[in-house]
N, C-alpha and C positions, 0 to 999 in steps of 0.2 A: 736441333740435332736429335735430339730425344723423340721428336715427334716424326722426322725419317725414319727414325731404325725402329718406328713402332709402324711403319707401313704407313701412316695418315700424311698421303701428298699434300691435301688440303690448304692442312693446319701449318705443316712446311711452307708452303707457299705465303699462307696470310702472315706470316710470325717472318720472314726473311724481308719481306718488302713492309714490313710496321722498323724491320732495322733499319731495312736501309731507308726510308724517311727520314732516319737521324742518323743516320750515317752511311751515305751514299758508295764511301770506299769499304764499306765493307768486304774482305773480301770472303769471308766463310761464308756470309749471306749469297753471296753471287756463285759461294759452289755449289751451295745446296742448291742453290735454282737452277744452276745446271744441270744436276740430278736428276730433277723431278721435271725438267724439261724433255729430258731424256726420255725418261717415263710416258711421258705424254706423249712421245713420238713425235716432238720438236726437233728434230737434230742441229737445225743453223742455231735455233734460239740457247741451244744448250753450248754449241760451239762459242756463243755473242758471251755468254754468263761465264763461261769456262776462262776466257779469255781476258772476263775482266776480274775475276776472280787474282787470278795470277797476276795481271797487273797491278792492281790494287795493294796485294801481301806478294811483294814479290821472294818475300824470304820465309813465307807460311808452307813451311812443306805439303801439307793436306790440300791447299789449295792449287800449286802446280803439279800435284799431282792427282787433282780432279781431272785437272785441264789435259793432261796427258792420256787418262783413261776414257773422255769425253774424245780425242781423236782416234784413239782406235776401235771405238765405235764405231766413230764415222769411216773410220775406211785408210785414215790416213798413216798412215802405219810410218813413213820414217818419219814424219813429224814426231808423232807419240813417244818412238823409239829414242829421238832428240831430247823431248820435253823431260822422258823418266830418269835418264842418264844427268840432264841438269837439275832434276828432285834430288837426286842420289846423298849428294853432298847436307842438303836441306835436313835428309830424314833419321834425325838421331833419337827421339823417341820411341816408341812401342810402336804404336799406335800408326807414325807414319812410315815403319819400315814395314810393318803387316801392309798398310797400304800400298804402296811401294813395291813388295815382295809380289802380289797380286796382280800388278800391270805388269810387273816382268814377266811375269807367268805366260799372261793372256798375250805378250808379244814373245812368246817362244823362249824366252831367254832365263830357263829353270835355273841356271846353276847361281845365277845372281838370286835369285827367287827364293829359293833355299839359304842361301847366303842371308837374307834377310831375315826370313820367318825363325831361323835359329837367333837371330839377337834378338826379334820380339819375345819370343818363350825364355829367353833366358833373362829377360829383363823383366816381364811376367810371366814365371811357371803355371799362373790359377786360372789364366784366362781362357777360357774354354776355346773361344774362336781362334784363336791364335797358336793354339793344339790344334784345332782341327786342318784350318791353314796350312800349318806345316807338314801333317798327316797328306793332303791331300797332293801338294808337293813330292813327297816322298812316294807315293804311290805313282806319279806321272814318272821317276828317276829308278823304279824298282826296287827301292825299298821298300819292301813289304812288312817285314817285323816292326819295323821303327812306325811305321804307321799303323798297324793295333796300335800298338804299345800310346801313343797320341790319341788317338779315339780312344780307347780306353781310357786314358787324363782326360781327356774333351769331355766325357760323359760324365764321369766321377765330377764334375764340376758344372757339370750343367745336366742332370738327368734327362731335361727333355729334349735333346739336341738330335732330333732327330736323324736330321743329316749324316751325326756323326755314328749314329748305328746305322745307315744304310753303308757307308764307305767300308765300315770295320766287317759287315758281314762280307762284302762283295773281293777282300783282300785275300782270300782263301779258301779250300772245298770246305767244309765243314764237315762236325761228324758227329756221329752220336754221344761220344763224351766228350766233345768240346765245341760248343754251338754256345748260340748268345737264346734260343728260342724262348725260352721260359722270362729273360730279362725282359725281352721285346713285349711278350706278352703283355706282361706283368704293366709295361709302362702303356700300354693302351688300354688296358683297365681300368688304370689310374685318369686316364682323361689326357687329351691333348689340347693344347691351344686355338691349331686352325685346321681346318679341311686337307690341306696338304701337308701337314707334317705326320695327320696319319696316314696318309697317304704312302707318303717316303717309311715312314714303319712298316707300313703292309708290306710293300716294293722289299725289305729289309728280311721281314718274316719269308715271303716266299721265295726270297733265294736262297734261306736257309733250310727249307722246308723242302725245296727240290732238293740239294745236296744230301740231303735225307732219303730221297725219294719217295717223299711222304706226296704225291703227286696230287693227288684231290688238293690237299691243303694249300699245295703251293699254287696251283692255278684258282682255287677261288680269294685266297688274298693278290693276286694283281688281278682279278677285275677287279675287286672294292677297290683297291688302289686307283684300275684307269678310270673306274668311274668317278672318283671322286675329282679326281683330273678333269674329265671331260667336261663335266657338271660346273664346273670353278675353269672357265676358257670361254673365250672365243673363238670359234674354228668355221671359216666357210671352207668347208668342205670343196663347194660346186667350182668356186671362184679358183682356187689351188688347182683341178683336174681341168679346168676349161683353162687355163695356164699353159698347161704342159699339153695338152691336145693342140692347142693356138700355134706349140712351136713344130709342131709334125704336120701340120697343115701349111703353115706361112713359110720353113727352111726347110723347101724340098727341093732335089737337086736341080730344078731352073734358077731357083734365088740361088741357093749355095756359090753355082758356077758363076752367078753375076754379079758377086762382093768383091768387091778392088781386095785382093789379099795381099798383105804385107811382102818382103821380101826379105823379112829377116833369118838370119840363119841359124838360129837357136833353136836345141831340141830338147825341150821342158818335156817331163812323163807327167800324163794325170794319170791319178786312181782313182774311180768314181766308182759309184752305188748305191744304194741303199742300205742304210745303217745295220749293222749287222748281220752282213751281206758275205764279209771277208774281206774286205778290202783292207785292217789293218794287216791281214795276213799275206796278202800280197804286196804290200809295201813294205813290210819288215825283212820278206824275200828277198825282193830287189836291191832294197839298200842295205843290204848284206855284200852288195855285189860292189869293188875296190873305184869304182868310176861315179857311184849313184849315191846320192846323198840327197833326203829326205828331208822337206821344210814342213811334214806336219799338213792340218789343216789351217789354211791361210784365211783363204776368202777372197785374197787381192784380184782376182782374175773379175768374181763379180762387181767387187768396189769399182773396179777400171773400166770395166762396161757401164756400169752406169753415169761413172763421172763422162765416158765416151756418147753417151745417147744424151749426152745434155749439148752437145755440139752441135752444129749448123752441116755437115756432114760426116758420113764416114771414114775413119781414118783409121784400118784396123794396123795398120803400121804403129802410127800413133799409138795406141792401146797395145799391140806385142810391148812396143818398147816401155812403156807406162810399166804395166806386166812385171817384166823383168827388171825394171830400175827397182820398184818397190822389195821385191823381195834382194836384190844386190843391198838395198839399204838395210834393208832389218837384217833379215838372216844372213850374210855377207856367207856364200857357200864357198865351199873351198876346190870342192870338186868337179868333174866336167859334167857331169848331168844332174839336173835339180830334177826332185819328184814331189810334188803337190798332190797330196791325198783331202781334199777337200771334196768331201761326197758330193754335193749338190751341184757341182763343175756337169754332171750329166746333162744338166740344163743349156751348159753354155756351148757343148761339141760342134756346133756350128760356125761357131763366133770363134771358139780358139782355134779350129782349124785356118779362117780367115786369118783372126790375128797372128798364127805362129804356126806356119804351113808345115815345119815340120818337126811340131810335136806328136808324140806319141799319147794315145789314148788307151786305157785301158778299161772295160768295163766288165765289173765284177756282178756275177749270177749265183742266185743261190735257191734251190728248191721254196715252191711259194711257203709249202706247210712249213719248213724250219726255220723261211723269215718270219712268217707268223705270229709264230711265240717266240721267236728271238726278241723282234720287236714292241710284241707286246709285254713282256714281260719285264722289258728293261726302261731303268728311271732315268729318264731324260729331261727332267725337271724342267716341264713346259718347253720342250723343242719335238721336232718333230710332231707336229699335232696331228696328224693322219696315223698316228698310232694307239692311239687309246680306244679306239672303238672298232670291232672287227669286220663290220662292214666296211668303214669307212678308209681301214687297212686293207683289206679286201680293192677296195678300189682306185687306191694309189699304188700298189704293187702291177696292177695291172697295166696302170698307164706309163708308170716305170720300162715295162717290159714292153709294152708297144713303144717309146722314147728310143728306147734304147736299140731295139730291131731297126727302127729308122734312121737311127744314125750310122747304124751298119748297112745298111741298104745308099743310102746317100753319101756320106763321106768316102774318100779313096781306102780301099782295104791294107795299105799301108799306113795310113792314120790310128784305126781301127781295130781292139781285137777285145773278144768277148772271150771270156775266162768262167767258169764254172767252179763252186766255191768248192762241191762235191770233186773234181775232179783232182784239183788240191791234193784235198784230203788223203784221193783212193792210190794216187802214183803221182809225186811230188815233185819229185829228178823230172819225169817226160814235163810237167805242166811250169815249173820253173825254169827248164832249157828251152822251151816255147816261149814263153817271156822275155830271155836274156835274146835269141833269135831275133825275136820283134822289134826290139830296140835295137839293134843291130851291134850289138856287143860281145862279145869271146865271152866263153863258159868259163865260168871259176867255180868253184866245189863249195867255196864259203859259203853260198848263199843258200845251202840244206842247214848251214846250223845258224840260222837266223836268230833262237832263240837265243843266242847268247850274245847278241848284239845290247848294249847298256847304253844304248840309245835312249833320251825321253820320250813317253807315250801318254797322249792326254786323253786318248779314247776310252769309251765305253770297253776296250778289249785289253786295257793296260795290264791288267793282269795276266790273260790267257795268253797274251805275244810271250811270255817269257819262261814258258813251261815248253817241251820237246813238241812236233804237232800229234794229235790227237784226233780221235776220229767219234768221241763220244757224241758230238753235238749232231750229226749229220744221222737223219731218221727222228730226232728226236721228240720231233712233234705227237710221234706214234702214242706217245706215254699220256696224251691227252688227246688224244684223239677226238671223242666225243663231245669235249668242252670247246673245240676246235670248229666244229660243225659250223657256224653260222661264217668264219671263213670260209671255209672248204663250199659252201653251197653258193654263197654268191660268187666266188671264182669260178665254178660251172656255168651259171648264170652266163655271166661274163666273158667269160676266156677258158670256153671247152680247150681249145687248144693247150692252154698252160697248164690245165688238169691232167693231160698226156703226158704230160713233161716234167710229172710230180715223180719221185721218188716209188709211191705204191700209191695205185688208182685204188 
């Protein structure tokens, strides 16, 4: 266990299978091989260890609630939802309600998640991760005070916790008399452990540094940050764009029209885009509205496709309904329209149109220069890999926007509607009665003060959803302009066209 939570798979692996030689039911041995099977991008062989785990200690909490967190991995989400709910009773330790708290989290279900992480900290107040844990929680619920106040313990108890100064600075604007800048400093002088934890400091430093408008500063600590990112990854690039060019080429309106479509009568909303795009701002909209209720980012839509493309044929009936049992299991909604803000769904508009002929789509636009540094500026702690480097940003926002023209050129324009994040921003009433329109739903007023919906938000935008809308962000690349260049030239390069459709040429 000591040799997991110091990163060395390795030594994990050799030290788990020297136990189980002597003792084959082990079951903490067969979790941790689950783990690091995981790691390895074994997913059946982590399910096979997960599973025997559990059987093994049927009453070791940590161990069935490996095997719970090892299914929603994999996709399987009412299992997991089953398995966490039968740890529940198991986890009367610290240790396994922090555990515990964490899977309810990642399957939606904060208020148990809180529930828990407040009996870990109050059974250990010293424990740093268990602060932060709970911090992180509280930030997904809107608590924002209560989370400093946690990162601030987090830290006081573990100075180099990096993590825990990126969450604490990202909780509110910052300001000249009251900034963490000098702390931050102070602890990368000091030396850090590994590559990415000064990473996440940098990331730390300059979104304090912008809130300052100390603007140099803050844009050369996220490149050291993305570079130390990029440098510490693997990223094929070529492989990801020849991906998404594959499905603009292969699902064009001959294939489209010739998919056996479901005939289910369900009308699921997506909200898709590109990260920091707006798309939490137009789901926070929506599900403001008395009919629509928001299950978050899921992923079920891609799990179900692929569990669907391992069949002997097409059965996009089959998959709506797969679809919609899934999330009826976990998130059980109460309401008559469910809305799926799972960005990377962009991929799938094809497929969900087949499977769920008549959902609603939404696709969320937002000026290239203020994805730019949206994007790159924000810690996404190894997701999103086409963000760290500005070419390489450069040339997936491009293919984005070709993706996405063709899905609106090929699907039926009642499927279909393209949204601008700018438009949002400039007259909110016309572009959110556009919306409610779309969907084919009566105007109600609530859904202008979205901000005050105490709904949970696990985005990158958890903070910004809960302030009045604002219009600071929109231009703002302007303030870097010049650090900005090696986008802005390969977008010309690229897609003259999209450079037309910038904000200021």
């Amino acid at each position: 266990m000591a040799a997991f939570a110091n990163g060395d798979v390795a030594s994990t692996e050799q030290l788990c299978k020297a136990e189980l030689d002597r003792n084959p039911k082990s079951g903490r041995a067969w979790a941790l091989l689950a783990e690091t099977a995981w790691l390895r991008n074994r997913p059946d062989a982590a399910r096979i260890c997960a599973d025997r785990a559990a059987t093994h200690s049927p009453d070791d909490a940590l161990c069935q609630i490996t095997r719970a967190k090892i299914m929603h991995l994999r996709g399987e989400a009412a299992e997991a939802l089953n398995a966490a709910q039968s740890a529940a009773p198991l986890a009367t330790s610290p240790v396994a309600q922090d555990s515990l708290a964490a899977v309810f989290g990642l399957l939606g279900r904060h208020a148990q998640a809180l529930e828990l992480s407040r009996c870990a900290v109050a059974a250990r107040p010293d424990e740093a991760q268990f602060l932060f844990n709970l911090a992180a929680t509280e930030r997904m619920l809107g608590a924002l005070d209560a989370a400093e106040a946690h990162c601030d313990a987090a830290i006081a108890r573990r100075p180099n916790f990096a993590l825990a100064y990126y969450l604490r600075s990202d909780l509110r604007c910052q300001t000249t008399t009251r900034n963490h800048i000098e702390e931050i400093r102070d602890r990368l002088r000091q030396g850090v452990t590994n590559a990415l934890d000064e990473a996440t400091l940098r990331y730390a430093l300059a979104k304090e540094f912008e809130d300052l408008q100390e603007d140099a500063r803050a844009f050369a600590e996220v490149a050291a940050a993305a570079r130390l990112w990029r440098d510490n990854m693997r990223y094929d690039a070529k492989a990801e764009l020849t991906f998404v060019y594959r499905l603009i080429e292969t699902q064009n309106t001959t294939r489209l029209a010739s998919l056996p479509k479901s005939r289910l009568d369900a009308s699921p909303i997506f909200v898709c885009g590109l990260p920091r795009s707006g798309t939490t701002l137009a789901e926070r909209i929506l599900a403001s509205h008395s009919a629509i209720e928001s299950i978050g980012e899921t992923n079920y839509f891609a799990v179900e496709s692929t569990r669907a493309a391992r069949g002997s044929r097409a059965d996009f009936g089959a998959l709506g309904a797969a679809y919609l049992a899934a999330i009826e299991s976990v998130c059980a909604p109460t309401k008559n329209r469910i809305l799926d803000k799972t960005l990377e769904n962009y991929l799938y508009c094809g497929l969900i149109h087949a499977a769920l002929p008549r959902a609603k789509i939404i696709l969320i636009e937002r000026d290239p220069m203020d994805m730019a540094w949206s994007l790159y500026k924000a810690h996404f702690n190894g997701k999103f890999l086409f963000s760290y480097d500005l070419q390489e940003l450069a040339d997936y926002c491009v293919a984005y926007r070709r993706l996405a023209e063709h899905w609106r050129k090929t699907l039926p324009s009642a499927c279909v509607l393209t949204v601008r994040y700018e438009d949002i921003v400039a007259d909110i009433a016309t572009q959110s009665r556009r919306m409610i329109e779309f969907l084919g739903l009566p105007w109600e007023d609530g859904v202008l003060r979205f901000h005050e919906s105490r709904a949970p938000s696990a985005t990158a935008s958890a903070v910004q959803i809960r302030r009045p809308l604002y219009d600071t962000s929109v231009g703002k690349w302007r303030r870097h302009a010049q650090a900005l260049e090696p986008f802005r030239d390969r977008l010309k390069q690229l897609a003259p066209d999209l450079v037309t459709d910038m904000t200021s040429v």
